[in-house]
LOLO-31846 format. One record per residue (C-alpha): x negated, y, z negated. Coordinates in steps of 0.5 Angstrom, whole numbers, padded with zeros to 4 digits, always signed. Example, Ala and Ser with C-alpha at 12.3 -4.5 7.8 and 13.67 -1.06 7.14 Angstrom:
BEGIN
-0025-0009-0016/-0027-0002-0014/
***
This chain:
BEGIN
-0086+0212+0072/-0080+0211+0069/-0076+0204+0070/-0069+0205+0067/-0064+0199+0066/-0059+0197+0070/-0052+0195+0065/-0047+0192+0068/-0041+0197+0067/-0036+0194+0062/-0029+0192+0065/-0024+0196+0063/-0019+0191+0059/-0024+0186+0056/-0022+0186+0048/-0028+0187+0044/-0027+0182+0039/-0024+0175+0039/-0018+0176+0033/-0018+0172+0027/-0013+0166+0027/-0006+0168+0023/-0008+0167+0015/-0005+0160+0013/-0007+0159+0005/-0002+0154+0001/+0000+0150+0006/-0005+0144+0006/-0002+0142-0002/+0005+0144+0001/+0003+0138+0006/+0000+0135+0001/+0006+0133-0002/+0010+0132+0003/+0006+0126+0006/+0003+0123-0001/+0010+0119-0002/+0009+0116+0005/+0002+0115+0004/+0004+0111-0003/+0008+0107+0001/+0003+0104+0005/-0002+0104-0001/+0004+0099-0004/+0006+0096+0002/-0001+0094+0003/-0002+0091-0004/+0004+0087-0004/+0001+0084+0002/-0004+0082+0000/-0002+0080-0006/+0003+0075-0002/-0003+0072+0002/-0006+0071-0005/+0000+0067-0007/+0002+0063+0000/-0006+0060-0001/-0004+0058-0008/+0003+0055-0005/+0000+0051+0000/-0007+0048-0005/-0001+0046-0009/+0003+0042-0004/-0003+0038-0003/-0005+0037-0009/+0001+0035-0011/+0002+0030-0005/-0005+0028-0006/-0005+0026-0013/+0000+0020-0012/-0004+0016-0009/-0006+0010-0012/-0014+0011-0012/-0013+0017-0015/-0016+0016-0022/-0013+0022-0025/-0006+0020-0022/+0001+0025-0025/-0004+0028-0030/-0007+0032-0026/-0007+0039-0028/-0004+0044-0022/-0007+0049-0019/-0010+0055-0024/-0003+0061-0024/+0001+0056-0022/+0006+0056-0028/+0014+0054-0029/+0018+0058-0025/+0014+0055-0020/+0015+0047-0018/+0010+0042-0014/+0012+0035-0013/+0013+0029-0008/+0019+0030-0003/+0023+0024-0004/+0028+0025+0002/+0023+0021+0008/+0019+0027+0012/+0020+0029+0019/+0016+0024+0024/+0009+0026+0024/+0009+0025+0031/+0015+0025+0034/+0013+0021+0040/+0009+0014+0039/+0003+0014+0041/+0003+0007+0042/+0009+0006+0044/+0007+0004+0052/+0002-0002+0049/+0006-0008+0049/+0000-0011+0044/+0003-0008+0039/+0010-0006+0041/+0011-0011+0044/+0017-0014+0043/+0014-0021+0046/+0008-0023+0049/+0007-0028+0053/+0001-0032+0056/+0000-0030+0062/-0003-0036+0065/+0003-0041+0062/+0008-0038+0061/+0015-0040+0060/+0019-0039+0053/+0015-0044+0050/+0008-0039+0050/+0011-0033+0046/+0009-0028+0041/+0014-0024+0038/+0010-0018+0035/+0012-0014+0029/+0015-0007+0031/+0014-0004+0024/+0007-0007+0023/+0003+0000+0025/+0009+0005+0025/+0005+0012+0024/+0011+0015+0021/+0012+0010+0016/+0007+0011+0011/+0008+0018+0011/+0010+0022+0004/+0010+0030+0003/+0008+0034-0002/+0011+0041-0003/+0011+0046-0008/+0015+0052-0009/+0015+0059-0012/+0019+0066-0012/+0017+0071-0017/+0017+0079-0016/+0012+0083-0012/+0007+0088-0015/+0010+0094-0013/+0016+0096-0012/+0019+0089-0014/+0025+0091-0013/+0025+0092-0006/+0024+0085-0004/+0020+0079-0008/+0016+0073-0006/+0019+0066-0004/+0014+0061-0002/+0017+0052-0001/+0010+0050+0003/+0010+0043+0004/+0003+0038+0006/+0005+0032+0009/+0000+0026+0009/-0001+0019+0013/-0003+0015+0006/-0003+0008+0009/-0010+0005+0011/-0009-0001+0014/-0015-0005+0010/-0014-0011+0010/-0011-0012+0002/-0004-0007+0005/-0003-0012+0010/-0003-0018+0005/-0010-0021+0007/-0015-0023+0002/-0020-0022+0005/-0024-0017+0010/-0025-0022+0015/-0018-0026+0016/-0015-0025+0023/-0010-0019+0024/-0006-0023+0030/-0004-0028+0023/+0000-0021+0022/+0002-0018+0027/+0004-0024+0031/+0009-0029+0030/+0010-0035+0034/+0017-0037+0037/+0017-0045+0038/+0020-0047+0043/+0026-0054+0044/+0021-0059+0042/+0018-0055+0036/+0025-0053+0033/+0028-0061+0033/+0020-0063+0030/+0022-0057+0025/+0029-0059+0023/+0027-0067+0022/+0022-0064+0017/+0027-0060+0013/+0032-0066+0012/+0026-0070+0010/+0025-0065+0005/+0031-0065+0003/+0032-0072+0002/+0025-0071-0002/+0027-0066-0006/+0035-0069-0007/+0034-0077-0008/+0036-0079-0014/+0029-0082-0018/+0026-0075-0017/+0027-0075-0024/+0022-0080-0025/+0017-0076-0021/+0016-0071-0027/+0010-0076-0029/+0006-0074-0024/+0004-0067-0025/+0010-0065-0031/+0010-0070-0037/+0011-0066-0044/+0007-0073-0047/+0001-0070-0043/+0001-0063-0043/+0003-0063-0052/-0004-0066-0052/-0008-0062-0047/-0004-0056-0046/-0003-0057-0039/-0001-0064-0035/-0006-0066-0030/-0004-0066-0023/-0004-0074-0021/-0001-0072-0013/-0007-0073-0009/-0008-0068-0003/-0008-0068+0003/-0010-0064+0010/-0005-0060+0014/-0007-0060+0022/-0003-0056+0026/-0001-0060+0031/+0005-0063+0034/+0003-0071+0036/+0006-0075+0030/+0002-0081+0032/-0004-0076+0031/-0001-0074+0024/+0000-0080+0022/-0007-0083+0023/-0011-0077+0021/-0006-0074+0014/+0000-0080+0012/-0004-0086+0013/-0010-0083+0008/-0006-0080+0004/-0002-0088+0003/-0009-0090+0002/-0011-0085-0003/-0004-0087-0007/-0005-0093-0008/-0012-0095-0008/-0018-0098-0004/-0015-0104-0004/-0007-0102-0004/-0006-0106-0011/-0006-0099-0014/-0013-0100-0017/-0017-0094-0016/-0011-0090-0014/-0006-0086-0017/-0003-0092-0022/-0010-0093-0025/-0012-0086-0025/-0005-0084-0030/-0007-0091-0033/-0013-0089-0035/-0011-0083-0037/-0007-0085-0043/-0011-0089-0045/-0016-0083-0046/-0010-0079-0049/-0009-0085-0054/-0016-0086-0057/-0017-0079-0058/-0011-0079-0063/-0013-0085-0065/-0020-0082-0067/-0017-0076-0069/-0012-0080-0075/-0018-0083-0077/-0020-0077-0080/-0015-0077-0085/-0015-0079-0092/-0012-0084-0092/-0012-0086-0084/-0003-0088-0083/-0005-0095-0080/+0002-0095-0077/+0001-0089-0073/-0005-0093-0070/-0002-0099-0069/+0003-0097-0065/-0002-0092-0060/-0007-0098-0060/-0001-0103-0058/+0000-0098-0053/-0006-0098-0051/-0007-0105-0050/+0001-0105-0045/-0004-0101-0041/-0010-0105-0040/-0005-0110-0038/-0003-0106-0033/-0009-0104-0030/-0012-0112-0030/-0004-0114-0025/-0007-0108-0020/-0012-0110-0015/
***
């Protein structure tokens, strides 16, 4: 028995085949030209870029080497070469006009400690317990220096378009606050010496004023130039290439009690000027006596040397000599 296959009836209307797209050849090298320019645009575009960002790195290393490089610890200082590529036209150096505040606003400007103006003591008070405190001491901004560096030269494609131009600047806060940038000696002396002054009241100014005009009696009396022995004598300092300093010293208490002072420093200082005794032996007259005498017999020593020695030299130094232990023996 026979099975005949059923085939669906084809449709009238129904295309047999799907036609071929409309023939297109020499377009694409048409397009080709058309979009090459923009694409070589784009290419040069992204070249300069590129090469901008290059040199911007360049300009800002610039900068802070040439503000670096001024510091006083740096060993190599202005002869410091610059950066590699970095050739004139193109400049790196330390701005002289002040820079632009670091911080704008002050940081500390709330604490009275240290932008004070006065500080005063909270269980005293009055005007006669004050510290002014020094404003400028810690400034932020102060110590601020800035480098800058500048650069303008022609792009790698199509200089003509546009160029590069580059003025990159580095600030830096060079100051340390170590103990020698304030004026110590050492790590381990007190910063309030610095940071603080007193501001004396009534009694402590007439004390100061006192003082001052005793000085100036000092300095302005009529003997002062008599006075020059002690620590100036050119006799002395031809011999011994520099004059002994026949004052003697004395402590400096900072107190206000004049009783005080004058029982702990004038009075042993008196005694230290004229001796023990206070005839002058075994203070300053015996002391610069002595020393003569020891400067004369040196010379004396040194003509007898000398072939044949000037008797007449030597008569005289030891006449002196003698004047001066006859000196010595009035003392006591």
């Amino acid at each position: 028995m026979h099975q005949h296959s059923k085939r669906t009836p084809r449709r009238s209307g129904w295309p047999t085949r799907i036609p071929a797209p409309a023939h297109r050849a020499g377009l694409a090298p048409l397009e080709l030209v058309l979009v090459l320019p923009l694409l070589m645009m784009v290419m040069a575009l992204m070249i300069n870029f590129a090469h901008q960002v290059a040199w911007k790195t360049q300009a800002q290393i610039a900068s802070r080497q040439a503000v670096w490089r001024q510091r006083p610890t740096h060993l190599a200082g202005s002869r410091d070469r610059p950066p590699r590529n970095w050739e004139p036209p193109a400049t790196m150096s330390v701005a002289t006009a002040p820079p632009p505040p670091l911080f704008p606003q002050d940081p500390y400007d709330n604490y009275s400690a240290l932008r004070g103006p006065i500080l005063r003591d909270p269980q005293i008070g009055g005007p006669t317990a004050q510290l002014q405190v020094d404003r400028g001491l810690l400034q932020l901004n102060d110590d601020l220096v800035q480098g800058q560096a500048s650069i303008n030269r022609e792009v790698v494609l199509l200089p003509r378009l546009y160029q590069i131009s580059f003025d990159v600047k580095h600030p830096l806060l060079q100051s340390e606050w170590r103990f020698h940038d304030f004026g110590y000696g050492d790590n381990h002396e007190r910063r309030s010496l610095k940071l603080y002054s007193y501001l004396p009241g009534p009694e402590v100014i007439q004390r100061g004023l006192e003082t001052q005009r005793a000085f100036l009696q000092i300095v302005q009396a009529p003997f002062r130039p008599a006075l020059a022995i002690l620590d100036k004598d050119q006799e002395l300092a031809a011999w011994f290439g520099s004059p002994p300093d026949f004052h003697p010293q004395s402590s400096r208490p900072c107190v206000l009690d004049r009783d005080l002072v004058y029982r702990t420093v004038v009075q042993p200082l008196i005694d230290r000027i004229q001796g023990p005794q206070g005839g002058g032996r075994g203070g300053v007259p015996e002391n610069m006596a002595q020393t003569f005498i020891r400067m004369y017999r040196e010379q004396i020593a040194q003509l007898m040397l000398q072939d044949p020695p000037p008797q007449a030299e030597i008569q005289t130094l030891q006449r002196k000599i003698d004047e001066l232990s006859r000196f010595i023996g009035t003392l006591n």
